[in-house]
C-alpha positions as CSV (number, residue, x, y, z in Angstrom):
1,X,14.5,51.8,92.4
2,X,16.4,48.9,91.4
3,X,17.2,47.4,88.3
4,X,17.9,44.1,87.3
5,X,19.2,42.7,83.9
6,X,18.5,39.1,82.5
7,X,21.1,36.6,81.6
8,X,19.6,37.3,77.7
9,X,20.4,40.7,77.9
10,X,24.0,40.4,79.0
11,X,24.6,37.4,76.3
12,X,23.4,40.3,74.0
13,X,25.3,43.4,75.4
14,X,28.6,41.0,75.2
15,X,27.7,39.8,71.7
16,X,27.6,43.2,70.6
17,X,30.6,44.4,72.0
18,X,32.3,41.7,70.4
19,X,30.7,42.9,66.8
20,X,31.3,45.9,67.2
21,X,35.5,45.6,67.7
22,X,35.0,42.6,64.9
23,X,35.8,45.5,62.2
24,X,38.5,47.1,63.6
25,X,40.5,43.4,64.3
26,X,39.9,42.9,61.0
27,X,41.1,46.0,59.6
28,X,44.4,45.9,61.8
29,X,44.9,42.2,59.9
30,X,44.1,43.6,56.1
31,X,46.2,46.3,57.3
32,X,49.0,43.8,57.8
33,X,48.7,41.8,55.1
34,X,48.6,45.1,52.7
35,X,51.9,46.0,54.5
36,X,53.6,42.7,53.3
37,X,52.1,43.1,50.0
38,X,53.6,46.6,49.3
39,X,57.4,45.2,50.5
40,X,56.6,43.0,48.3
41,X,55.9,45.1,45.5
42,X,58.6,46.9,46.1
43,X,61.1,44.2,46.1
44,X,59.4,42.7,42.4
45,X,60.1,46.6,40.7
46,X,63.5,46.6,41.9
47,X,63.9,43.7,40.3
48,X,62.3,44.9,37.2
49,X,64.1,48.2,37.3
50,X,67.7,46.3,37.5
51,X,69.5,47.2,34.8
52,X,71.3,44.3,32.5
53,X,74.8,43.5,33.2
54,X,75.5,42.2,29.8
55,X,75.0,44.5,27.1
56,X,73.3,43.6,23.8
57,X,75.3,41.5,20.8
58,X,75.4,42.8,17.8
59,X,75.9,40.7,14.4
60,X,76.6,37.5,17.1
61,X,79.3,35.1,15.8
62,X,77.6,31.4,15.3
63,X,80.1,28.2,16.2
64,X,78.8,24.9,14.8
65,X,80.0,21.7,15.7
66,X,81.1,23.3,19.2
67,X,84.2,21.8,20.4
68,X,84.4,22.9,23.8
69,X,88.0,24.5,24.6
70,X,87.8,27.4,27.2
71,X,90.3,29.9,28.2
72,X,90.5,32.7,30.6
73,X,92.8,35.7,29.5
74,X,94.1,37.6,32.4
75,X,90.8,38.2,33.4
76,X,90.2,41.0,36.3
77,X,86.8,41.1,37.7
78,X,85.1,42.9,40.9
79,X,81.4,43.3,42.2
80,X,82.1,46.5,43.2
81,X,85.0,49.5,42.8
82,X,86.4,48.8,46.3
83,X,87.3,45.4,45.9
84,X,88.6,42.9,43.6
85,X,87.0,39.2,43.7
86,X,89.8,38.2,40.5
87,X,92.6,39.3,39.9
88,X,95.3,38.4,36.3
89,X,93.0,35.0,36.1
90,X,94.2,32.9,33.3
91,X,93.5,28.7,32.8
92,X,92.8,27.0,29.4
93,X,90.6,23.8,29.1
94,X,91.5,21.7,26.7
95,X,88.4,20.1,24.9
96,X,86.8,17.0,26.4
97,X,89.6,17.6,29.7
98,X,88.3,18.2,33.3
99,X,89.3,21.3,35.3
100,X,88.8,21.6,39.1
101,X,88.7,25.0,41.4
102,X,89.2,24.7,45.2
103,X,89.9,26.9,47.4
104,X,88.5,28.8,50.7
105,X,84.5,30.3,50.5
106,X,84.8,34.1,49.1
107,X,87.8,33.2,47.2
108,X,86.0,33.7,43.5
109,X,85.5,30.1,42.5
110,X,81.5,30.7,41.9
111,X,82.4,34.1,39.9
112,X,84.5,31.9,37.3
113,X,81.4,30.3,36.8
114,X,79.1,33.3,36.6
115,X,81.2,35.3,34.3
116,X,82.0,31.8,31.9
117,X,77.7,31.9,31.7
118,X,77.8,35.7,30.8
119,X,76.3,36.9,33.8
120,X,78.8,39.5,34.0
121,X,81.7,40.7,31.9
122,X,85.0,41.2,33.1
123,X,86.7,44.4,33.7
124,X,89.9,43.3,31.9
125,X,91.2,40.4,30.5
126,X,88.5,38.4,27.9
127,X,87.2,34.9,27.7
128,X,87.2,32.6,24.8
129,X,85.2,29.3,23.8
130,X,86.8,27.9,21.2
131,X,88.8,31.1,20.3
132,X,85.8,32.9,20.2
133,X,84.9,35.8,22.9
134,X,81.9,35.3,24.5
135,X,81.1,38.9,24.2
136,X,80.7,37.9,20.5
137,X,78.1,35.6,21.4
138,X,74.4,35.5,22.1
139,X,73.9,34.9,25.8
140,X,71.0,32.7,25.7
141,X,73.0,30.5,23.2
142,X,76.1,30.2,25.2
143,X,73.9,29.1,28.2
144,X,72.3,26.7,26.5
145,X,75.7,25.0,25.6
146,X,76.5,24.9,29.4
147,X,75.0,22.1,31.7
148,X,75.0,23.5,35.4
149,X,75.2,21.3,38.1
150,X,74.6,23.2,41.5
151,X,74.3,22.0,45.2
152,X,70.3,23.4,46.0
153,X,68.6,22.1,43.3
154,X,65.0,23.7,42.1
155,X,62.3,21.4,41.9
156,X,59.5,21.9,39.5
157,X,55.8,21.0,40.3
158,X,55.1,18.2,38.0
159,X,56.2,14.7,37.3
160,X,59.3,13.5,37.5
161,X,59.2,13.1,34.0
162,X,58.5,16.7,33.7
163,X,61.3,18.2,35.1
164,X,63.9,15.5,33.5
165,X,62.9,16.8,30.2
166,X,61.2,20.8,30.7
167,X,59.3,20.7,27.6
168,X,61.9,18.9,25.8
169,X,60.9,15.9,23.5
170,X,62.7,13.0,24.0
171,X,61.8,9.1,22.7
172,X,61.3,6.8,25.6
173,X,64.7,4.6,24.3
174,X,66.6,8.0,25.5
175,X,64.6,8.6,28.6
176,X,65.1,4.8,29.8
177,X,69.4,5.4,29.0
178,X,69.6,9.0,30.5
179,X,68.0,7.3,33.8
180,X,70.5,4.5,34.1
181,X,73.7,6.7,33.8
182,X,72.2,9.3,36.4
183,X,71.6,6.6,38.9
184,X,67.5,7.2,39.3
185,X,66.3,4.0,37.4
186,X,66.1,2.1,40.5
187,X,64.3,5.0,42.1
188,X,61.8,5.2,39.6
189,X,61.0,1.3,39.4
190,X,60.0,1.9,43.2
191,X,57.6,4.3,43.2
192,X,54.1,3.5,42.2
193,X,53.6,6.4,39.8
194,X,57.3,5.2,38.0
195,X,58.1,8.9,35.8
196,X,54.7,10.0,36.1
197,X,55.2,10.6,39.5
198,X,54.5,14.1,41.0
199,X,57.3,15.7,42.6
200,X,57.6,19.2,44.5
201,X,54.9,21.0,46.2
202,X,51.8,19.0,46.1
203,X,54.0,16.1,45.4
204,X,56.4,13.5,47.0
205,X,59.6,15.3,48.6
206,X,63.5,13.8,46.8
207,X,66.3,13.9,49.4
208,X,69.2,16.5,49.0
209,X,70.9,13.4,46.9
210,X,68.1,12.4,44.4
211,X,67.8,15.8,43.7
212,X,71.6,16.5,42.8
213,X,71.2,13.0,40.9
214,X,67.6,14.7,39.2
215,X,69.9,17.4,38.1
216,X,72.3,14.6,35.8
217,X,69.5,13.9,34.5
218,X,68.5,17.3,33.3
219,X,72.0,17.6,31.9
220,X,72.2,14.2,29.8
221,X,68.7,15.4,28.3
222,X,70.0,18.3,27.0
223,X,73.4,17.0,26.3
224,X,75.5,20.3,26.2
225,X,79.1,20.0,25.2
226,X,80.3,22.3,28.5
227,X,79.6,20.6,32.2
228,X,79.8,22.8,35.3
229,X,79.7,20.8,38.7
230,X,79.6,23.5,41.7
231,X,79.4,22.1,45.0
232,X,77.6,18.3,43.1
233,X,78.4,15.8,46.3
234,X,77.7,18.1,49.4
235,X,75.7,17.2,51.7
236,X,74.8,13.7,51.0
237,X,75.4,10.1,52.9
238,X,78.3,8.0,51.8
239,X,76.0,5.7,49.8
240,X,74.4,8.6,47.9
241,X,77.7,9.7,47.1
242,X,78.9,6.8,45.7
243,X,75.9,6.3,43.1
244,X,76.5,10.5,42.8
245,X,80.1,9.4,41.5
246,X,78.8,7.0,38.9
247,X,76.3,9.4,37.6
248,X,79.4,12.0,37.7
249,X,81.5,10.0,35.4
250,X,78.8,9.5,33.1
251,X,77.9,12.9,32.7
252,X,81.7,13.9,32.2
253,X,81.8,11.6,29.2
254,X,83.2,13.1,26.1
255,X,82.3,16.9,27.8
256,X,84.5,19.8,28.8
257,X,83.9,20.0,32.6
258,X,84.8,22.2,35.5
259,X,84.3,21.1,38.8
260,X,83.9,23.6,42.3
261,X,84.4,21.3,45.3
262,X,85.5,21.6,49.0
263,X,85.3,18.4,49.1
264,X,89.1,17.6,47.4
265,X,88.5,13.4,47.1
266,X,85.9,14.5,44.6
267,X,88.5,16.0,42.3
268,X,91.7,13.5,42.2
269,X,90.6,12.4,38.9
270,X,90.7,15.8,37.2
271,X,93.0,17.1,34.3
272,X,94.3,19.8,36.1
273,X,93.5,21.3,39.2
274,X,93.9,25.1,40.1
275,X,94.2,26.8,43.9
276,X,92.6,30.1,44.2
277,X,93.2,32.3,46.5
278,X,92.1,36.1,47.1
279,X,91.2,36.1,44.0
280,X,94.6,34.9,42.4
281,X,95.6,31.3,41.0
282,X,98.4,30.2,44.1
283,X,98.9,27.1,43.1
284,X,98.0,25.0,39.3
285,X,98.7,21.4,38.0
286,X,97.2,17.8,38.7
287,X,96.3,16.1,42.1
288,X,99.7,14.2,42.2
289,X,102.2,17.1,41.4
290,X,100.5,19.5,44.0
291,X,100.6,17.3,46.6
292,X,104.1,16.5,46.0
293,X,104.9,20.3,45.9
294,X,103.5,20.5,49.6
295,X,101.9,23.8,49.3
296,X,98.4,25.4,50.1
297,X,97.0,22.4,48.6
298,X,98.6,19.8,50.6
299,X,97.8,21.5,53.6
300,X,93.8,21.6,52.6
301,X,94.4,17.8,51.8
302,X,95.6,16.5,54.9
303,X,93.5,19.3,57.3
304,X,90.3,17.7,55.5
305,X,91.7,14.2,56.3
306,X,92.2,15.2,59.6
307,X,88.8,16.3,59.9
308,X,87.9,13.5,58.3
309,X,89.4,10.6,60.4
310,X,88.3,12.8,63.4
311,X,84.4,12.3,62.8
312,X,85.3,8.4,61.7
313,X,86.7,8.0,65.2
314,X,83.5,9.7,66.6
315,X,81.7,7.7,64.9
């Protein structure tokens, strides 16, 4: 006896099969996406199990009418017990003078900056703002008197407006000046939405250079008395850099800076200039002096002019 199946029964048997693995596909996905979820879980309690770096202040010592003079004491410093990043690091700022730190990736320029913000304490040696160490002093204060300046800039969801000021008040007279000495009046006057503009995710994207010039502006609205440029004109086309410059020297104005830079044409103008290397000051003084001297520096100045005049003649 023979027997025969309809096309409506096979359309059937098939949709069925396909129902009936429907769960399991979709149990192997929420399986997936629970597995992502716990690493990720993980990852946020480690980060709220990491222990603080910086102990507590007691009785914090208060400086009005900071003045802005820095100074590194034979300061030793190292991640880890098996090796040093700094090593006897001593260099005073004068107030209102500019200080620049070159030398090669790993060599501890970034870790200056890390332990002058209290991220860390040293191992030996102290460090003083205006004779005061800044283990005597309330972390969140001493950041707030430091204006940071880094190469990836973090964008905030919101207006441009917004993430000039983050939540600080500020009459429009102010807001108009702090946008013509960072450079970004003209590229507010161009967009349709002027500072109301939205920016970030959901919003209009800002090139590597409007962002670094964003960041300026961040810094004249808060006005600290200490400026820290690390890495400030990488990464950007010549024109950029040249409006970066202006907003630079505006910023600078009347402030205790210290600039991080590969790039050495960006530090010429500085007070003095210091060499590290593996973790030890090679060479100090200003741009004229170490060149004249012919050392480590003067080999960095003319390989990157080399490299330099290589890509013009590419070009």
């Amino acid at each position: 006896m023979k027997s025969y199946m309809t096309i409506g029964v096979l359309t059937a048997f098939i949709s069925y099969m396909r129902l009936f693995f429907q769960p399991i596909r979709e149990f192997s996905q929420k399986y997936t996406v629970v597995q992502s979820a716990m690493a990720s879980a993980e990852r946020i309690f480690q980060l709220l199990d990491e222990k603080d770096y910086v102990p507590p202040v007691v009785d914090p010592v208060e400086i009005r009418g900071i003045r802005g003079h820095i100074e590194f004491r034979d300061v030793v410093f190292a991640y880890d017990a098996e090796r040093q990043v700094l090593r006897n690091i001593s260099f005073e700022v004068e107030p209102g003078h500019t200080l620049a730190i070159v030398g090669a990736t790993g060599s501890g320029k970034t870790t200056i900056i890390n332990l002058l913000e209290r991220f860390y304490d040293p191992q030996h040696g102290s460090i003083f703002l205006d004779g005061v160490d800044l283990r005597k002093l309330e972390p969140h204060w001493l950041r707030e008197q430091v204006g940071l300046v880094m190469q990836d800039i973090f964008i905030v969801p919101g207006s441009i407006r917004e993430n000039i000021l983050l939540e600080r008040e500020l009459p429009e007279s102010d807001i108009d000046r702090i946008l013509q000495l960072s450079q970004l009046k003209n590229l507010v006057k161009s967009l349709p939405g002027g500072l109301d503009t939205r920016i970030g995710e959901g919003g209009m994207d800002l090139s590597a250079g409007q962002k670094q010039l964003l960041a300026f502006a961040r810094v004249l609205a808060r006005d600290p008395k200490i400026l820290v440029l690390d890495e400030a004109t990488s990464n950007v086309d010549s024109e950029t850099e040249m409006l970066i410059e202006q907003a630079i020297s505006a910023v600078m104005a009347n402030r205790t800076s210290i600039i991080i830079a590969h790039r050495l044409s960006t530090i010429r103008r500085a007070d003095q200039i210091i060499l590290i290397d593996h973790g030890r000051i090679a060479e100090r003084g200003s741009h004229e002096d170490l060149m004249e001297k012919e050392g480590l520096y003067h080999h960095l100045q003319m390989l990157q002019n080399g490299i330099i005049l290589v890509r013009e003649q590419a070009y």
